[in-house]
C-alpha positions as CSV (number, residue, x, y, z in Angstrom):
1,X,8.9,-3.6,11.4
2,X,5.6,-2.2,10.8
3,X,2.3,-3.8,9.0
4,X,0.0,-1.7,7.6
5,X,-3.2,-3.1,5.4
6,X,-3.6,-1.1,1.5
7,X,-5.7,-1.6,-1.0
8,X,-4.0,-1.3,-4.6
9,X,-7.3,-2.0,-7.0
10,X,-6.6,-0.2,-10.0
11,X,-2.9,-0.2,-12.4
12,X,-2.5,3.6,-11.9
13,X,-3.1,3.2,-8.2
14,X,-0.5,0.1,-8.9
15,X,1.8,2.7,-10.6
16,X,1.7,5.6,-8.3
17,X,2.2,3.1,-5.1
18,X,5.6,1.7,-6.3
19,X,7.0,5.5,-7.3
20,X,5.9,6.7,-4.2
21,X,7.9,3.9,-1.9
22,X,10.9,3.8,-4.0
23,X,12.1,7.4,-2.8
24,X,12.2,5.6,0.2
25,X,15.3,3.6,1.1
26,X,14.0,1.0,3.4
27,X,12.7,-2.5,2.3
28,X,8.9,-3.4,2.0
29,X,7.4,-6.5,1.6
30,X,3.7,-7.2,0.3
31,X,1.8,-10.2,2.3
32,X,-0.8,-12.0,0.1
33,X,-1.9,-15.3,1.7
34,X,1.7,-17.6,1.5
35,X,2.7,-15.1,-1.2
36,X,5.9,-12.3,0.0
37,X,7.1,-10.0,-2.6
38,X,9.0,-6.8,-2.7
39,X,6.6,-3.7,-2.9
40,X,9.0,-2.2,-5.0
41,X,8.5,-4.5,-8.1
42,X,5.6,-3.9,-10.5
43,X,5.8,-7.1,-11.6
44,X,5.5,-8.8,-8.2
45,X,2.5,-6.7,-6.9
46,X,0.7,-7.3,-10.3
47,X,0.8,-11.7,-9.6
48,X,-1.1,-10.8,-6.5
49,X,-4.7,-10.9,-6.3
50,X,-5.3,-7.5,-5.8
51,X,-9.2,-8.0,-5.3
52,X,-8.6,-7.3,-2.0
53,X,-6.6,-5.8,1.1
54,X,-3.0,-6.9,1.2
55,X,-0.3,-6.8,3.9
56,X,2.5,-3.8,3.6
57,X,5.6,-5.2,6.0
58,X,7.8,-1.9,6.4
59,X,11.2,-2.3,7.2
60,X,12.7,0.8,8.6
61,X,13.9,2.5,11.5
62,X,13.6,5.9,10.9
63,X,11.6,7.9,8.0
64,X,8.3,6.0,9.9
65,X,6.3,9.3,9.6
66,X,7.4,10.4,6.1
67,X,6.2,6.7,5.2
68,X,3.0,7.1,6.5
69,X,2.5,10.0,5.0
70,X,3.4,8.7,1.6
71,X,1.0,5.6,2.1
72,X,-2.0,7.7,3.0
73,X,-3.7,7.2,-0.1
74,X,-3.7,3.4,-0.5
75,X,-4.2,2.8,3.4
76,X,-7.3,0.6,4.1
């Protein structure tokens, strides 16, 4: 597993983020405060507070790099 810190301030940011991961097949979880949601839902990542930096857990073996390169955009 892998942590990585994004910033997702803005809904088309929001929207972009969860097309982007969902090509992937690996699981990811957002980390805000107590709060752990799937990445993948819209829903979920809007009843964060978004106002700042949240946690990305990345749950994958292989693919790591092809992540990354996906995440570029929203990495803090």
């Amino acid at each position: 597993m892998k942590t990585v810190k994004i910033s997702l301030n803005s809904i088309d940011k929001v929207k972009s983020f969860v097309n982007d991961i969902t090509k992937f097949d690996s699981d990811f979880d957002l980390v805000s405060g107590r709060y752990v949601i799937d990445a993948k839902s819209i829903m979920g990542i809007f009843s964060l507070d978004l106002s700042k930096p949240i946690d990305l857990n990345i749950h994958a073996e292989d693919g790591a790099d092809d992540i990354m390169k996906a995440l570029q955009p929203y990495l803090v």
